[in-house]
N, C-alpha and C positions, 0 to 999 in steps of 0.2 A: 696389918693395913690391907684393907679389898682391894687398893691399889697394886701394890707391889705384888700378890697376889695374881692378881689379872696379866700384870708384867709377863711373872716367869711363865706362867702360860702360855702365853702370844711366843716367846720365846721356844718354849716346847716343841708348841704347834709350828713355827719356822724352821728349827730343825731336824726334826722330823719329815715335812715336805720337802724342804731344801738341803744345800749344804751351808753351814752357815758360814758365811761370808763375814758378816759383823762381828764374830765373836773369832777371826783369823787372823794372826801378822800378816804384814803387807805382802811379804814372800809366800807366806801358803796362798793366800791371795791368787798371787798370780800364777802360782801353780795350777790354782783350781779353775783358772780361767783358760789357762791352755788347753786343760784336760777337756772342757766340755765346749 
């Protein structure tokens, strides 16, 4: 599916630039929120 596809990409390219935040339990979460 070109969709799901395009999904994990966007996902890539998010974690790769970022930390990812979406894909974290609430408590790493707010770890990673302290940290930066």
């Amino acid at each position: 599916d070109e969709r799901y596809a395009q999904g994990r990409g966007f996902i890539t390219k998010a974690v790769k630039g970022c930390p990812p935040f979406f894909l974290t339990t609430p408590e790493d979460k707010e770890q990673a929120q302290q940290i930066h």
